[in-house]
C-alpha positions as CSV (number, residue, x, y, z in Angstrom):
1,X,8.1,-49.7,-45.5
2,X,4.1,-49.3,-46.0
3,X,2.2,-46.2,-45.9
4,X,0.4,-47.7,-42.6
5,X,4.3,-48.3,-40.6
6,X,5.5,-44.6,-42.2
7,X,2.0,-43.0,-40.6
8,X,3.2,-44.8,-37.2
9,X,6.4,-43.9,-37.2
10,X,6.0,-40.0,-37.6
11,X,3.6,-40.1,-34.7
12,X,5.9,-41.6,-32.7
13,X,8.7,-38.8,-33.4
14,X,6.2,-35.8,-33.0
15,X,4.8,-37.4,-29.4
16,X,8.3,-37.7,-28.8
17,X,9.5,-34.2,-29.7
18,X,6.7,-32.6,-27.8
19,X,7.3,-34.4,-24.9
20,X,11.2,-33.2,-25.2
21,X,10.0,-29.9,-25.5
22,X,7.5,-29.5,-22.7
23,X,10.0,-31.5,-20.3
24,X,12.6,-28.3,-21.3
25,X,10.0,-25.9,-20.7
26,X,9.0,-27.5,-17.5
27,X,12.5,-27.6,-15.7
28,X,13.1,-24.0,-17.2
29,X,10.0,-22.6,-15.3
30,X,10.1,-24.7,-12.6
31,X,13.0,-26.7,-11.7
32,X,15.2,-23.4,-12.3
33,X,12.8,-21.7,-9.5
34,X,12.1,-19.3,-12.1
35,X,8.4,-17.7,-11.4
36,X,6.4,-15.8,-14.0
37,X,4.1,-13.2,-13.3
38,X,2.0,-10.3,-15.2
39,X,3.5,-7.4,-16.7
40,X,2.9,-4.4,-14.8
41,X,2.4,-1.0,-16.2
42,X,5.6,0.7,-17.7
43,X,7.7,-2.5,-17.8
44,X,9.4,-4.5,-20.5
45,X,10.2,-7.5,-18.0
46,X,7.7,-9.9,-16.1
47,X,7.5,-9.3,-12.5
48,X,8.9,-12.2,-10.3
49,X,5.7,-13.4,-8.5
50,X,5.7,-15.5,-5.4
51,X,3.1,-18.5,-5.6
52,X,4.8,-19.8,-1.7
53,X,2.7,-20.5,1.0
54,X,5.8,-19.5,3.6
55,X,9.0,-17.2,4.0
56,X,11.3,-19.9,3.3
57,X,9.8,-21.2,0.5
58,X,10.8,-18.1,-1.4
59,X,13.7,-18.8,-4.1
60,X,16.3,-16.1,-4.8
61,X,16.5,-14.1,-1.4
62,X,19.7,-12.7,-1.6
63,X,22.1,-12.5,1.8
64,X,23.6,-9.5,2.9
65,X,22.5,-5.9,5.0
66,X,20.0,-4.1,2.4
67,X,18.4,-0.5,3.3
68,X,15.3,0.6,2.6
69,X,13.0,3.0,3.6
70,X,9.7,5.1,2.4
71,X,6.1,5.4,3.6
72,X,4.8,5.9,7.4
73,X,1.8,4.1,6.4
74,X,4.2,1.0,6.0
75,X,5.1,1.1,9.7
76,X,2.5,-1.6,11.4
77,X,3.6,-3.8,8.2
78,X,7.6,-3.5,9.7
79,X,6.7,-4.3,12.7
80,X,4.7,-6.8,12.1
81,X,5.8,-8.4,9.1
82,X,9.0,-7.9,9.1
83,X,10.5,-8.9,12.3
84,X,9.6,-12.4,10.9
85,X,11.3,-12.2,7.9
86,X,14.3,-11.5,10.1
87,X,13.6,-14.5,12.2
88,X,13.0,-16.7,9.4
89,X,15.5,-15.6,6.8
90,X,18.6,-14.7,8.8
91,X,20.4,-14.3,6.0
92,X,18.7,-11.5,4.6
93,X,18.9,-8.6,7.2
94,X,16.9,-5.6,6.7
95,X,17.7,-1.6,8.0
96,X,14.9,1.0,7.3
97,X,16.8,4.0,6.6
98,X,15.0,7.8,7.3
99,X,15.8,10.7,5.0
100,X,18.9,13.1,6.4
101,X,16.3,15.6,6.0
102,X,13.2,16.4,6.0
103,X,10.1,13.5,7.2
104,X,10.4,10.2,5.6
105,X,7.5,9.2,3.6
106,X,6.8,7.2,0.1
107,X,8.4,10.2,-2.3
108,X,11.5,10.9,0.3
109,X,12.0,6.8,-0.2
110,X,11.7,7.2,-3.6
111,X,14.1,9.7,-3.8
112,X,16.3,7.7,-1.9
113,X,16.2,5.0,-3.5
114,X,16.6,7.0,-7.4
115,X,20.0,8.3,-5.0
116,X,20.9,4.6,-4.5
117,X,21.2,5.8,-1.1
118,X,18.4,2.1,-0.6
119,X,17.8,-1.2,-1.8
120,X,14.1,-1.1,-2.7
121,X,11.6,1.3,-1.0
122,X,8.1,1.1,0.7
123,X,5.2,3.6,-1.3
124,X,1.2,4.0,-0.8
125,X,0.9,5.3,-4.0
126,X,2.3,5.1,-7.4
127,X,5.2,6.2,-9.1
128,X,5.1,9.3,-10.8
129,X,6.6,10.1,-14.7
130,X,8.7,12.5,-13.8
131,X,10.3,9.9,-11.3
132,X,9.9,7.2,-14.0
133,X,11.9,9.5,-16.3
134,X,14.8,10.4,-13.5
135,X,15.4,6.8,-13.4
136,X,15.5,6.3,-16.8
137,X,18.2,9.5,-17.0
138,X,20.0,7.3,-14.3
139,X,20.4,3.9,-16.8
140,X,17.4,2.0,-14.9
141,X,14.0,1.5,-14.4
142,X,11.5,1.5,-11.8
143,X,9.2,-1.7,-11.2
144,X,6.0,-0.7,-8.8
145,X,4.7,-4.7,-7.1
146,X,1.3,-3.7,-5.0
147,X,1.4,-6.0,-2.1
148,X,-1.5,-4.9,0.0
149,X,-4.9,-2.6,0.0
150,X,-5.4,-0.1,2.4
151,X,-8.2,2.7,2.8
152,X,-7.8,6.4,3.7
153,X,-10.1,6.9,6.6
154,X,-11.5,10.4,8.1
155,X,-11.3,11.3,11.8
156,X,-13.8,13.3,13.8
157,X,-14.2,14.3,17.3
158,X,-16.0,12.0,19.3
159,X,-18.7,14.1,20.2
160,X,-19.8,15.6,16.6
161,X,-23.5,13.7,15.5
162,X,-23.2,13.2,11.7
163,X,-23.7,10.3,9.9
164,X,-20.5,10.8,7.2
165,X,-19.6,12.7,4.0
166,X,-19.3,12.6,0.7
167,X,-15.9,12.9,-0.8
168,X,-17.4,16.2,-2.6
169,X,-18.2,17.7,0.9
170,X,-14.6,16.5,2.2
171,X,-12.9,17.9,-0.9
172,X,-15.1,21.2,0.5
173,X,-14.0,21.6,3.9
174,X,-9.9,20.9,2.9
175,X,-10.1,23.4,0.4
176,X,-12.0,26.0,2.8
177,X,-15.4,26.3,0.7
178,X,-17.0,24.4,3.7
179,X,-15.6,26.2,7.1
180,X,-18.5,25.3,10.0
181,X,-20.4,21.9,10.7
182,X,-23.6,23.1,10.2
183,X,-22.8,23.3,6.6
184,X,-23.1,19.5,6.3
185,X,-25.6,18.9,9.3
186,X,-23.7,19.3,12.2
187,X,-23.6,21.6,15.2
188,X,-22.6,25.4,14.8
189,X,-19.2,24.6,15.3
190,X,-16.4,25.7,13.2
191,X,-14.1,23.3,11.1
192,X,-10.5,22.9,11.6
193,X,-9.0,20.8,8.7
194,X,-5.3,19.1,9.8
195,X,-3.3,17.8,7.6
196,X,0.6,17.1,6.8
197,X,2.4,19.2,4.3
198,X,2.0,17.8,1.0
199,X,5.6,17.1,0.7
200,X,5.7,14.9,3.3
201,X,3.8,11.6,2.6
202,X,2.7,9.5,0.0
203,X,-1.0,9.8,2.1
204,X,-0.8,13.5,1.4
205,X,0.0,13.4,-2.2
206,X,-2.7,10.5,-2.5
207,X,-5.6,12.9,-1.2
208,X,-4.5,15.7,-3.1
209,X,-4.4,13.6,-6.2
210,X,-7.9,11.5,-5.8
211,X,-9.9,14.1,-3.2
212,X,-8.9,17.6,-3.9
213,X,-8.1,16.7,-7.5
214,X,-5.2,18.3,-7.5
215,X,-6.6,21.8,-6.3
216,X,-4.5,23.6,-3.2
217,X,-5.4,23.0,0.2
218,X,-7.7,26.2,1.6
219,X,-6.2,28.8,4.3
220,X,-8.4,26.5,7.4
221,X,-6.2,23.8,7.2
222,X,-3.5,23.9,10.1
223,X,-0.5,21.5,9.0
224,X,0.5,19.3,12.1
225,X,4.1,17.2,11.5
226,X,2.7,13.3,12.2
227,X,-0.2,11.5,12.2
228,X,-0.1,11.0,15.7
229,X,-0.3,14.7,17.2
230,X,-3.0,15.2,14.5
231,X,-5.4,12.7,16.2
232,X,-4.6,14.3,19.4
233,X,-5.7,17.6,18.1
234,X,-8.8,16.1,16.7
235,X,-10.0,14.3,19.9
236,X,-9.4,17.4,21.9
237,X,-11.2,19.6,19.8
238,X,-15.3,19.4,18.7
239,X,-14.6,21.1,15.3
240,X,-11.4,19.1,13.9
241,X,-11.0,16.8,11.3
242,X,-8.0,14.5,9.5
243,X,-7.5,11.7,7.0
244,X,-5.2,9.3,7.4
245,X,-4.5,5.3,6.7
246,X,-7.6,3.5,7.7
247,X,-5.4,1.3,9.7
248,X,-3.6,4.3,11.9
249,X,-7.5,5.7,12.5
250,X,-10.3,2.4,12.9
251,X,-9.3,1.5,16.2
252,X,-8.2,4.1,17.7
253,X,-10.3,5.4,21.5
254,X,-10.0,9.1,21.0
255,X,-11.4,9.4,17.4
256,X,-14.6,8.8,15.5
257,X,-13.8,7.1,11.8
258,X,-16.6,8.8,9.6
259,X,-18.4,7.1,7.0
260,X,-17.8,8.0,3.7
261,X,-19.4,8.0,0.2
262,X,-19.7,9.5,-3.3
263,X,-22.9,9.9,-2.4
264,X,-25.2,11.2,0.3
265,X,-27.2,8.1,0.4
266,X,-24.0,5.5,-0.7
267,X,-22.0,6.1,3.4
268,X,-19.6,3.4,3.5
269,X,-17.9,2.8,7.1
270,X,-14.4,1.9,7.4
271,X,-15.0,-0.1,10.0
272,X,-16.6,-3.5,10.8
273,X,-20.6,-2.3,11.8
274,X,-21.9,-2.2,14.1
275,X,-19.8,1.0,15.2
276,X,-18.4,0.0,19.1
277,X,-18.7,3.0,21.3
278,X,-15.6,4.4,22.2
279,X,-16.3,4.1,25.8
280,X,-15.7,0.6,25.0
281,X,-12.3,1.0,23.9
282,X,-9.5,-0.1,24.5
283,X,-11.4,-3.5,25.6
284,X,-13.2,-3.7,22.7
285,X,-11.9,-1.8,19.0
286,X,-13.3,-1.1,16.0
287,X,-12.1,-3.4,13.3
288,X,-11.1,-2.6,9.5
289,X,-14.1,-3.0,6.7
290,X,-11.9,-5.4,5.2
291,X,-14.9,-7.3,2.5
292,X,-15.6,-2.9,1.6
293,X,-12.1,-2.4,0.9
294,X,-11.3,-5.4,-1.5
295,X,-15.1,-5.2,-3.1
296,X,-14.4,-1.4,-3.8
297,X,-17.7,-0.2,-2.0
298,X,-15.6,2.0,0.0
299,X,-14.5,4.9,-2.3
300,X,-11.7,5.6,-1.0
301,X,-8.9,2.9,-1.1
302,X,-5.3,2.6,-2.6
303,X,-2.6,-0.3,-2.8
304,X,1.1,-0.4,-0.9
305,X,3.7,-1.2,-3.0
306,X,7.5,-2.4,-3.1
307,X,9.4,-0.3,-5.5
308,X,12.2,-2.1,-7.2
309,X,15.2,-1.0,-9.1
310,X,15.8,-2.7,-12.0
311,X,19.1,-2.8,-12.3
312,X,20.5,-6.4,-12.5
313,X,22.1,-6.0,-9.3
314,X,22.0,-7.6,-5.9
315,X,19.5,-4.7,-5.1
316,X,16.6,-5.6,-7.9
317,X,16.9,-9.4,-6.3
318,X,16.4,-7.6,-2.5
319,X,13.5,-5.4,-4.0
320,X,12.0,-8.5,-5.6
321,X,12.5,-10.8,-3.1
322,X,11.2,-9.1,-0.1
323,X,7.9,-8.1,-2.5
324,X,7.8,-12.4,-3.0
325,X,8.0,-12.5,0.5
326,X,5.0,-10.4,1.3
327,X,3.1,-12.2,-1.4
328,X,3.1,-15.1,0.2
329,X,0.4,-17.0,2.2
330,X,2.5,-16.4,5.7
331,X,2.9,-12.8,4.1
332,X,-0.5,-11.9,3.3
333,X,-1.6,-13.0,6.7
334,X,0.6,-11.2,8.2
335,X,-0.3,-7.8,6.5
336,X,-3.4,-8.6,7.6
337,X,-2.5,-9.0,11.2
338,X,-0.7,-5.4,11.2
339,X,-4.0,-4.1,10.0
340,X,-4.0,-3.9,6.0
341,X,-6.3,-5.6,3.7
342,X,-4.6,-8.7,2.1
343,X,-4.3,-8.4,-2.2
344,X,-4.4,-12.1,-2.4
């Protein structure tokens, strides 16, 4: 055989092989229904992805009855979101499950879940070590999938004329160096900080992480059990104040969302501007600052995520599945129909 044939020849079997071997890699991927995705922090495995446009074209949702449970904040997203999973996937039926004791929330979930009293759990903020390392103790790990972006917003009374603060002047009034409204160009009119008990919501432990940096709050703040009876307080009193989700404060009618900044002159509303009156409301609402919240101009935002266990059980393929589920195009919409910012 000539030189010129052999040269040929070996062409031909390399095209060949390479065609062999992207074909293999190509059913392995895709024909399998396997999906890759990035590594997030503190795992060894790729996290399963969704690239669907709708609920049922998710792969791998396992059937049965799965708990979960977790976060507050992750309450317009159950409603919401949720109820059509249910309709679309009947196969895969979903129970939030409360604590036995003490108020749900993302570490109670958490807890939970290390207790494989749940499937997967709802958090707004990340894992910790410590619970990291009580998994670990436990023969699994802990996979975090952010899903969604949501802001923490501030709550005034109606009637108080300021135009925001700074995150210095809210770390301030929580930690009782700031105690009266004229402090930060207000009335005369003393402050009363509400919050929930630290213990009791992943929102909590977020602002005492990222605001107070980590100090204690200050004897002014009065500790009220749920969001809910907080705004009350705040839209019957001149002097009160609360954080909470963006999405549980923007459109509410008895409440002023504040604009907030790390700076003086850098006020970033959490709502759509123009501000609507509140004598407008409920006809008219104030709308989340969606295009601040994914840009980072506001200051003050955080992701939701689906916490998985990664045990190689029916549970990690709930946990992952339902995560796939809100990552998809009907998903995303949806999150941002119950008032969240959509991650994708």
């Amino acid at each position: 055989m000539s030189q010129k044939n052999e040269t040929a020849v070996l062409v031909l079997a390399l095209v060949i092989t390479l065609g062999l071997v992207g074909g293999i890699f190509w059913w392995l991927t895709r024909g399998s229904g396997i999906k890759l995705g990035p590594i997030s922090n503190n795992q060894s495995q790729p996290v399963g992805l969704s690239n669907g446009s709708t609920f049922t074209s998710v792969a791998n949702v396992p059937s049965g009855l799965f708990s979960y449970g977790g976060s507050t904040t992750w309450a317009p997203i159950r409603e919401v979101v949720d109820r059509v999973i249910q309709n679309d996937l009947t196969q895969f039926r979903l129970r939030y499950t409360s604590p036995t004791s003490g108020a749900p929330g993302s570490g109670s979930g958490i807890k939970m879940l290390l207790n494989n009293q749940l499937a997967f759990s709802q958090s707004s903020r990340s894992l910790e070590p410590g619970e990291y390392q009580q998994a670990q103790q436990s023969g699994f790990k802990l996979q975090e999938i952010p899903v969604a972006i949501d802001g923490i917003a501030i709550a005034v009374n109606p009637d108080l004329d300021i135009p925001g603060l700074t995150i210095a002047q809210i770390k301030d009034i929580y930690t009782s160096r700031i105690t009266n409204w004229q402090q930060v160009g207000g009335p005369n009119v003393p402050i009363i900080p509400y919050s929930r008990r630290p213990e009791e919501g992943g929102t909590v432990e977020f602002f005492v992480e990222n605001i107070l940096g980590k100090e204690k709050f200050g004897s002014t703040v009065q500790y009220i059990p749920t969001t809910t009876q907080a705004l009350r307080e705040v839209g019957n009193n001149r002097g009160g104040i609360y954080y909470a989700s963006a999405t549980e404060v923007v459109g509410q009618c008895s409440v002023k969302p504040m604009p907030v900044g790390r700076k003086s002159d850098q006020l970033v509303p959490p709502y759509q501007p123009p501000f609507i009156p509140l004598r407008e409301c409920p006809q008219q609402r104030n709308r989340l600052n969606a295009a601040a919240f994914q840009s980072g101009e506001y200051p003050v935002t955080r992701r939701l995520f689906v916490i998985v266990k990664q045990n190689g059980q029916t549970d990690e393929q709930a946990g992952v599945a339902y995560a796939n589920l809100l990552l998809t195009a009907q998903g995303q919409e949806l999150i941002s129909q119950a008032g969240f910012v959509r991650i994708r």
